[in-house]
Structures are given as structure tokens and as C-alpha cells.
C-alpha positions as CSV (number, residue, x, y, z in Angstrom):
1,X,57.6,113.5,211.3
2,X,59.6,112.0,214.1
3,X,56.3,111.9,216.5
4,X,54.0,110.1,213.4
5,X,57.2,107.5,213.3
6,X,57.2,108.7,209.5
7,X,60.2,109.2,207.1
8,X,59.0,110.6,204.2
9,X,61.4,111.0,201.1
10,X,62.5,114.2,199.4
11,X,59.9,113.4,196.5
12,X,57.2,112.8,198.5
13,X,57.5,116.2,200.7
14,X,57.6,118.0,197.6
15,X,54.8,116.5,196.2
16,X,52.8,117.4,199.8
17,X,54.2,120.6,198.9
18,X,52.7,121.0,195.4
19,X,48.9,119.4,197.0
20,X,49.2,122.3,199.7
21,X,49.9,125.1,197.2
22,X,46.8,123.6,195.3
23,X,44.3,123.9,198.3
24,X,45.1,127.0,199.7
25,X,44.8,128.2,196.1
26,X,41.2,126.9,196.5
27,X,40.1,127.5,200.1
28,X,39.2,131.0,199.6
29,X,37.0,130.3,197.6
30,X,35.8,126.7,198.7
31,X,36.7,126.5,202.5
32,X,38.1,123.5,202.2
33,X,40.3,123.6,205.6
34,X,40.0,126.3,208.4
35,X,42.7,129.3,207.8
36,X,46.2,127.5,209.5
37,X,49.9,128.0,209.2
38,X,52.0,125.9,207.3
39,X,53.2,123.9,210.1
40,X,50.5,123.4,211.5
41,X,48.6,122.5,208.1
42,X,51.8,119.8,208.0
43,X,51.0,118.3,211.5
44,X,47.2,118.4,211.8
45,X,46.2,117.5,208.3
46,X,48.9,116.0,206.8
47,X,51.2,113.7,209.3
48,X,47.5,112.7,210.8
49,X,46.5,111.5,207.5
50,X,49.6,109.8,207.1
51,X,48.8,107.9,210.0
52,X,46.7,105.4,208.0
53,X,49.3,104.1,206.3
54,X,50.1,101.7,209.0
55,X,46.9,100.3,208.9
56,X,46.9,99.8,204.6
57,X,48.7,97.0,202.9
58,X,50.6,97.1,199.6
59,X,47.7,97.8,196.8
60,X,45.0,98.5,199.2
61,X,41.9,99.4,198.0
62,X,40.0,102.1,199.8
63,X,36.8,104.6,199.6
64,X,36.9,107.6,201.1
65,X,34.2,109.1,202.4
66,X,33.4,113.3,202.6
67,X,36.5,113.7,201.0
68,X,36.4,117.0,201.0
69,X,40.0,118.8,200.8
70,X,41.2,115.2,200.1
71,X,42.1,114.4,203.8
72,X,42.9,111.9,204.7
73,X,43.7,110.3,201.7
74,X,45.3,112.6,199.1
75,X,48.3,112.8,201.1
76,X,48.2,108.7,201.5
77,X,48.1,108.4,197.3
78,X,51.4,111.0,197.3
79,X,53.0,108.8,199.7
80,X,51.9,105.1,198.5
81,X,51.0,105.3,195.0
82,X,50.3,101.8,194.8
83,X,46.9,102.7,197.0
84,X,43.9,103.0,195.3
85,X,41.3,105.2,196.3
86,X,37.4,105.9,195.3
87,X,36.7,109.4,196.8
88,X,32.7,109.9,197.8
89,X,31.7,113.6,198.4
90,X,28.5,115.3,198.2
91,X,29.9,118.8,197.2
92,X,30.3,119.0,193.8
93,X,32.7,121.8,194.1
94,X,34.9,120.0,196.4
95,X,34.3,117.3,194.0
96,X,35.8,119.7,191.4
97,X,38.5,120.5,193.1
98,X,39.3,116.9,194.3
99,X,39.5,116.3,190.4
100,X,41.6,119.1,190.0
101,X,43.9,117.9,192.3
102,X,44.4,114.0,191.8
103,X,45.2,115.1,188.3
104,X,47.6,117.6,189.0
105,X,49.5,115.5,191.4
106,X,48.9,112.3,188.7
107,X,47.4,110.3,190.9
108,X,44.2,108.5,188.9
109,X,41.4,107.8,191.2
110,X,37.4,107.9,190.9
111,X,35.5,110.3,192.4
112,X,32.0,110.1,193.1
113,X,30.2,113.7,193.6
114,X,27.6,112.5,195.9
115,X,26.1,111.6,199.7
116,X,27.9,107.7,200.2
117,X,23.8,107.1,201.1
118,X,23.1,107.8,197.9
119,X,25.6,105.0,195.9
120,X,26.6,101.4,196.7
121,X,29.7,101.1,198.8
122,X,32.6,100.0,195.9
123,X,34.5,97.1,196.3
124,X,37.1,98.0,198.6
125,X,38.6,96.7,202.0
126,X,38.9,99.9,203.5
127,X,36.6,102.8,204.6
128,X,38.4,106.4,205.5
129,X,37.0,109.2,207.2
130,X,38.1,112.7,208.8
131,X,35.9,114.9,208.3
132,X,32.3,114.1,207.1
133,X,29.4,116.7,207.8
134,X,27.3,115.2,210.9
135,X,29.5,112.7,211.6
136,X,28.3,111.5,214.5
137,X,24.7,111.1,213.4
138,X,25.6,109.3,210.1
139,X,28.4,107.2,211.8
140,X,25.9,104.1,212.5
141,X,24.4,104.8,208.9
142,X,28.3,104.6,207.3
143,X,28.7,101.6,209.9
144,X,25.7,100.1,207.8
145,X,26.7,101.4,204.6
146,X,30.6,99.8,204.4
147,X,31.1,96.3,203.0
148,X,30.7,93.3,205.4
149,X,33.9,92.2,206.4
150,X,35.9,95.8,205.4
151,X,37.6,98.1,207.5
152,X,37.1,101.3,208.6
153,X,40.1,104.0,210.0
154,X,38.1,106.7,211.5
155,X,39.2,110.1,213.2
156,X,37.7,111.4,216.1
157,X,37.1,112.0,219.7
158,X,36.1,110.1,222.9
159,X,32.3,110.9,221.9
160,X,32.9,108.5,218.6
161,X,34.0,105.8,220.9
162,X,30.8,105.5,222.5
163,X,28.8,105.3,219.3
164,X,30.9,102.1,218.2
165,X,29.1,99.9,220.5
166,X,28.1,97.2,218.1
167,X,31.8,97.2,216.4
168,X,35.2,96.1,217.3
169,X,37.7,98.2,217.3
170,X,41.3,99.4,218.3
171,X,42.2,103.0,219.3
172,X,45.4,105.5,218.5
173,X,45.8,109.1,220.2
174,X,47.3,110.8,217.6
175,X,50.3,112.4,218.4
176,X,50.7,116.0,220.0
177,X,46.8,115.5,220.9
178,X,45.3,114.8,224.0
179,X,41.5,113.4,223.0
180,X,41.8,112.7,219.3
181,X,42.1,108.8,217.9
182,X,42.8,106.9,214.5
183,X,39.7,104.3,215.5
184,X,40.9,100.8,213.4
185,X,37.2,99.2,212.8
186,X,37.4,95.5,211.8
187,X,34.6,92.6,211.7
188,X,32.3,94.9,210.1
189,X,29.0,93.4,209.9
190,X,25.9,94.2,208.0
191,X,23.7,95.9,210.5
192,X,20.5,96.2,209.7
């Protein structure tokens, strides 16, 4: 935790506890996450997940996008209940199990089981995203897709910095990587 300049209470790590004993129960059968040890399921999902929180105010309201496993932002509800989240996935047995989940850790949210193409962005300030299948050919249609004037915290690589040409935006290596970044996107405008 010290390297994500996190504290995180007893509660909330056994909470994080309880959402990983929920998904490897599932990823047999779902593949949510690639097979991983505990630690490193802690570091590279978890604590980089956690690294949003920086960028979210008190009562933010956020949508995130090919939720999947519910990175990043399951373990951002555990640890800031007072976010709310709308959770947009096209699976609709990760959408299942994202369900399955919120309610067992009693964190209300709204989940939409489809492509974000497919349904108006929600009112929200913020725009997540970790994981999304081809991500890096839908990144200018998401760009497009997220309210004007939102932001959007999105993981990736150097290659994703080159395809933010048309948006400002500030950069975070995540800790213990070498070529991995939180990419803050502000001053989103309707490109069309």
C-alpha cells in the first residue's frame, strides 16, 4: 500500500477480501482476470484501481466502462462508499456476476449489460476504464461517447498516449511499473 500512498482500514481490506473470494469463485468459469497470486491480484488489480481515488471527489458520480471483473471500480465503492457508480458491460455473464457482487459486498449500483455504443452516456462526471475489449480501436469512439465537459481516468500504455491527440490530459506511471499510466482526461469535448 505504501507505494500507492494508500492507507486502507481494517474494514475496507476485509471487504477487498470478501470481493476477491467472490471472483476467483467465478473466474473458472467466467475468466474474469488471468490466473495470479494473491499478492499480486492485491497490487495489479486492486492498489491500481485504487489509484483513482485521487482523482474522485466526495459523491462522485462515475460510469464504468467494460466493467468486467469490476476493476477498477468495485474496489473504489469498497473503499469510498459515498461514490456512485453505473457499470456498462457487454457480457451479460460478467454482467451477472458484477450483480452478484455489488450485492454481496452492499454496494447499490446500476448496471447496464451492454456495448457503452449501444446506450447514452448517464449523467456522470467521470468515465473509468481498465480493461475494455479493443481498447485502442474504440478509445476515439468512448472519447466521443463521454459527456462534454466529464472526465475520463484511463489505464494503459505509451501506445494510448498517442491516440489522445485531440484531448488534454495528465499522466501517472503506476507504481512498481515501468510503461503503464492512470491517463487523467479533462476538457472533454464532443467530437464529432
Amino acid at each position: 500500500m505504501r507505494a500507492f500512498d494508500l492507507d486502507l482500514s481494517p474494514e475496507t481490506l476485509e471487504e477487498l477480501g470478501v470481493f476477491y473470494s467472490l471472483l476467483t469463485r467465478w473466474n473458472e468459469r467466467l475468466h474474469l482476470v488471468a490466473p495470479c497470486s494473491p499478492e499480486e491480484f492485491a497490487t495489479r488489480h486492486v492498489l491500481e484501481s485504487l489509484m483513482l481515488l485521487k482523482h474522485l471527489p466526495q459523491d462522485a458520480k462515475t460510469a464504468d466502462i467494460g466493467s468486467g471483473a469490476g476493476l477498477p471500480i468495485i474496489p473504489c465503492l469498497i473503499a469510498r462508499p459515498d461514490l456512485q457508480a453505473t457499470l456498462i458491460e457487454s457480457s451479460q455473464k460478467k454482467s451477472v456476476f458484477l450483480r452478484e457482487a455489488l450485492k454481496q459486498l452492499g454496494r447499490p449500483s446500476t448496471i447496464i449489460p451492454k456495448p457503452f455504443e449501444d446506450v447514452p452516456p448517464p449523467e456522470v462526471s467521470f468515465v473509468t476504464c481498465r480493461a475494455l475489449d479493443q481498447f485502442m480501436n474504440k478509445i476515439s469512439a468512448l472519447i466521443r461517447w463521454a459527456a462534454a465537459g466529464s472526465t475520463l481516468l484511463l489505464y494503459g500504455g505509451e501506445s494510448l498516449r498517442e491516440k489522445l491527440d485531440n484531448v488534454r490530459f495528465e499522466e501517472f506511471l503506476i507504481p512498481l511499473s515501468e510503461k503503464r499510466f492512470l491517463f487523467v482526461c479533462t476538457q472533454i469535448r464532443q467530437i464529432h
